[in-house]
N, C-alpha and C positions, 0 to 999 in steps of 0.2 A: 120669700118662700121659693121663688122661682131660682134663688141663690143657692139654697140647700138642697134643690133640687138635682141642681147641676153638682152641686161640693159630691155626694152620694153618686152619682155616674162614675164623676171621676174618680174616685174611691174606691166603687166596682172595679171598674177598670185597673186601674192600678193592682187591685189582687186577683183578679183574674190572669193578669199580666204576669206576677210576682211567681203565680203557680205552674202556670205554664214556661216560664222562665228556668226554673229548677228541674225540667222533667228531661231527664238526657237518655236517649232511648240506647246509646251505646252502653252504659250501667243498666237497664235494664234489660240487654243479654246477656250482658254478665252475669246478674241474678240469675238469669234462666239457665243458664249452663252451670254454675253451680251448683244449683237445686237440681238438675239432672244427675251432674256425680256424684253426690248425698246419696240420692236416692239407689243410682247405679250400686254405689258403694254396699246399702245398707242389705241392699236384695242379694247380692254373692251371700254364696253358704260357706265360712269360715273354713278354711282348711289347717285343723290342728294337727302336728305331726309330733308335739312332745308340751308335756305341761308350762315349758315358758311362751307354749303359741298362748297360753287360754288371754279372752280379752281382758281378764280384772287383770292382769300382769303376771300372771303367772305364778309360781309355787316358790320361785329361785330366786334370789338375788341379781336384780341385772348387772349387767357386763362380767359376772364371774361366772369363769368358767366350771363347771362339775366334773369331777374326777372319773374316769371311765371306769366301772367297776366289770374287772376282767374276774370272774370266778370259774375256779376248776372243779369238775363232779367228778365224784367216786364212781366208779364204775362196779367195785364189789362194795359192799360190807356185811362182814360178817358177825353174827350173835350166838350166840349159844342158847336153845331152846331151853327152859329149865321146866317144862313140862316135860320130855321124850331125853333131853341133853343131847339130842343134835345141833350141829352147826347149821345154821341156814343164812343163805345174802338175802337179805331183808331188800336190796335190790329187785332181785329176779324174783320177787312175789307180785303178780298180776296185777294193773294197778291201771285206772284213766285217771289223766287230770280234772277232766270234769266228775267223776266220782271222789276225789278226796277222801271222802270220809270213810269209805269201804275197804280201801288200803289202810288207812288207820284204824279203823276195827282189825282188821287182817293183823296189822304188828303189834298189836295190843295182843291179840291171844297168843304171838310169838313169843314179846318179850317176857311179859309178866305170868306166872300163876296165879289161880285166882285169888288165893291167900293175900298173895304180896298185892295185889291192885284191890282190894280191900284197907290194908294198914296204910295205902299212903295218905298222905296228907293231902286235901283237896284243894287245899291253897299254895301247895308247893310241890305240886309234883310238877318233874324234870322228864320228859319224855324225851326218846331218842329224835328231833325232831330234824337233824340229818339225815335222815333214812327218806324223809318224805323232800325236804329239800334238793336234794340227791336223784331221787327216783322220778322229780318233774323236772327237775332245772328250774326252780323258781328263785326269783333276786332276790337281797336282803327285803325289802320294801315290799315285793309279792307275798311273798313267807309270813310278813307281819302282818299283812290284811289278813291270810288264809288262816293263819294262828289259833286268832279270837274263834272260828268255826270249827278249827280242828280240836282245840281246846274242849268244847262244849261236846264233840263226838265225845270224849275220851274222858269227859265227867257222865256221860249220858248209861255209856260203859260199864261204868262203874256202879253206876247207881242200877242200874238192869238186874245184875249178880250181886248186889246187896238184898234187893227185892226178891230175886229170884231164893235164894238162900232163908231170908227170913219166909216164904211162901212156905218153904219145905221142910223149915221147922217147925214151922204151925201144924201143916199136914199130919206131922211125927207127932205133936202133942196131943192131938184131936185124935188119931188115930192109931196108937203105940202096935196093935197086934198086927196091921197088916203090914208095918215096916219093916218086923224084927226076923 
């Protein structure tokens, strides 16, 4: 008994030994200065300066380079009113970028009569959309996010003076003697 008593010391021993044996405090700064820069690392606030910064890798192809896209704006353009048939620069009509849509109301009553923005097709109408590209300086890729909004004005438009129109027939048929 007094044999396995001792066998179990030295046993302890030996892994107490074993444990202490593996502990190298020069790796355990390592650790600790690593877990510092991690940490350092993850607290900066990201400075993106172009879609190949974002972290999931960006938008682009790496190592290709993008083609700089230099575009020139009109400075006039010009329409033919075919409500009065004046010329007007569809430019020089009053316009912010952050309002959009109220330039585009604006060249919608230029371009078209009400007649003709009635017969278009609401799934194919072709709007002068140079005028508005032109008038902000916005890139191909700006123009096509702003589109889908400017689109929906310019259905919105339409459907107003549809409404408007059928209102004012009804009126006429409900009430013939006060129109005539």
């Amino acid at each position: 008994m007094a044999e396995l008593h001792e066998a179990q010391k030295l046993l302890g021993k030996a892994m107490n030994t074993d444990i202490e044996s593996d502990y190298n405090p020069e790796q355990e700064n390592k650790m600790k200065t690593k877990t510092t820069t991690i940490v350092k690392q993850q607290s900066k606030k990201p400075t993106i300066t172009s879609l190949s910064d974002i972290p999931f890798g960006g938008l682009e192809e790496p190592n290709v380079e993008q083609p700089v896209e230099e575009k020139t704006f009109e400075t006039i353009m010009m329409c033919k009113n075919p409500n009065d048939g004046n010329d007007v620069d569809l430019l020089s009509i009053p316009g912010v970028k952050q309002k959009m849509n109220l330039y585009v109301t604006s060249l919608i009553d230029i371009i078209f009569t009400r007649e003709e923005l009635l017969q278009l097709d609401a799934t194919k109408i072709k709007f002068n959309d140079e005028a508005v590209r032109n008038k902000f300086r916005l890139s191909d890729d700006i123009f096509q996010i702003e589109w889908c909004n400017l689109h929906e004005i310019f259905l919105n438009k339409r459907r107003n003076i549809k409404k408007g129109l059928k209102k004012q027939q009804t009126t006429v048929q409900t009430n013939p003697s006060t129109h005539t």
